[in-house]
N, C-alpha and C positions, 0 to 999 in steps of 0.2 A: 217313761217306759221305753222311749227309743233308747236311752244310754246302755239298758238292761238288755236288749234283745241281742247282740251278739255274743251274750253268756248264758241265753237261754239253753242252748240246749248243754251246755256244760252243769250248771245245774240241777236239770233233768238228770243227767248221769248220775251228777253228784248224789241227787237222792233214792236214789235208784238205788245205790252202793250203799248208802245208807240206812235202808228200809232193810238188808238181809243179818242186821243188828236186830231184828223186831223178832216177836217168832212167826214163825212162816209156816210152819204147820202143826200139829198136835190133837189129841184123844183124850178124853176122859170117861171112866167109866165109876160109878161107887163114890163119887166124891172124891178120886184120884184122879189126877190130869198130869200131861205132860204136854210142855212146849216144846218144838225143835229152830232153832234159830236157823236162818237163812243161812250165814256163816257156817254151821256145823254141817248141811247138807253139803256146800261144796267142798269143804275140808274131811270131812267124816271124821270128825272131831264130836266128844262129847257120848255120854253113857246113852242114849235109845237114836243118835243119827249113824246115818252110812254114809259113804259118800255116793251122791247121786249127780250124773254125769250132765243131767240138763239143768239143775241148778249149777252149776261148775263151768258152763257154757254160756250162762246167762251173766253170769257174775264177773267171768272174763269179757266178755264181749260189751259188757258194761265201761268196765276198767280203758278196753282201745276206745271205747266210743270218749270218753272222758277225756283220756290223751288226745284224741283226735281231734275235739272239740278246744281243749287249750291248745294243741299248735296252729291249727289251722283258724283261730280266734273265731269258731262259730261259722266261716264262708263256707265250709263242705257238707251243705244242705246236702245234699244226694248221698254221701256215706253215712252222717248221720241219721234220715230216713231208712237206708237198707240196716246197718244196725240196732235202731228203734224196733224196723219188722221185725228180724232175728230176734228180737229179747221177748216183742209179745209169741212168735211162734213157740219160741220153749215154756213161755209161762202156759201156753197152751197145750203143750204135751205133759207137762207139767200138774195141769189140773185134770188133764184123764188120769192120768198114770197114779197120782198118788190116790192111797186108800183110804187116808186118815182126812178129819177136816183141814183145810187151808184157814190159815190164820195172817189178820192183821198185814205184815210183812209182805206177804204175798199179794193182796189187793192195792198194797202199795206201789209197789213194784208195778203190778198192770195198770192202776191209773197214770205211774209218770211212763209209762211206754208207752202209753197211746196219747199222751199230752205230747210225747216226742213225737212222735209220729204225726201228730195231726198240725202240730208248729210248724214241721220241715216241710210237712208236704204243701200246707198253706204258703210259706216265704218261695218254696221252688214255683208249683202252679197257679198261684192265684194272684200273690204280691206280685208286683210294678207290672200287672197288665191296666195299660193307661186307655182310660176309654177314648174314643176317639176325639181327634183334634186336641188332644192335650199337651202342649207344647214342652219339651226337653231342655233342657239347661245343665251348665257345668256347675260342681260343687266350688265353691269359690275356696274353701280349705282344703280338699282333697282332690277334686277336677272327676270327680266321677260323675258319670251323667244320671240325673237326676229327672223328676218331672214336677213342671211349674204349679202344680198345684197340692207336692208336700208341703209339711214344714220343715221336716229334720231329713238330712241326708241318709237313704240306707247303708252307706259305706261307713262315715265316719261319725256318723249321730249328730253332726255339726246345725246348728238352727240356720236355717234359709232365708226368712222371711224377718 
């Protein structure tokens, strides 16, 4: 699990991007239905989508969140936090605004926005607060300071003990 977590939230993105492949919202009336894919709102591509500016926002800010997370290898907890919020705020305006049901794609989408959000916010405020008397130590692979009672280093996943 340690080796995985500084690709967690690339992942996250990754499926986030992935989910607007699903359909994301659609009506049925008579035994006719129609699905709208996540993709076609942001593009206004396809015979019953338009394009609609807070799927288009969500879908890009998804895309930097993604790049941001492979360049910066998962370390920029704090921009991927504030972009995790940005993506559930628009799924938010999101589910007032449209008329039709929300489908699949879209619950997709909000469960890995608030797994992002709830990762980052966990590794920024909660991770390496060392209870007291818990003695620090160098990573002997990477020299990043550590506390005596991991196993794996946060920096470089390396085994401690």
């Amino acid at each position: 699990m340690e080796q995985i977590k500084p690709y967690l939230s690339t992942i996250l993105f990754g499926l986030i991007l992935i989910s607007f492949f699903l359909p994301f919202a659609g009506a049925g009336i008579f035994g006719f239905s129609i699905n709208i894919l996540g993709i076609s709102l942001v593009f206004g591509i396809g015979e019953y989508a338009d394009f609609y500016l807070p799927t288009f926002i969500i879908f890009f800010v998804s895309i930097a969140g993604l790049i941001i997370s492979i360049v910066f290898k998962g370390q920029n907890k704090l921009l991927e936090l504030i972009l995790g919020g940005v993506i559930f705020l628009f799924l938010i305006i999101v589910a007032i605004d449209v008329p039709i049901a929300l489908k699949i794609g879209f619950y997709f989408i909000l469960i890995f926005s608030l797994a992002l959000i709830g990762y980052n916010a966990y590794e920024l405020f909660f991770k390496g607060k060392a209870p007291l008397g818990t003695i620090t130590m160098k990573c002997p692979t990477c020299g990043a300071v550590v506390y005596s009672n991991e196993t794996f280093c946060s920096q470089c996943g390396a085994k401690l003990k």
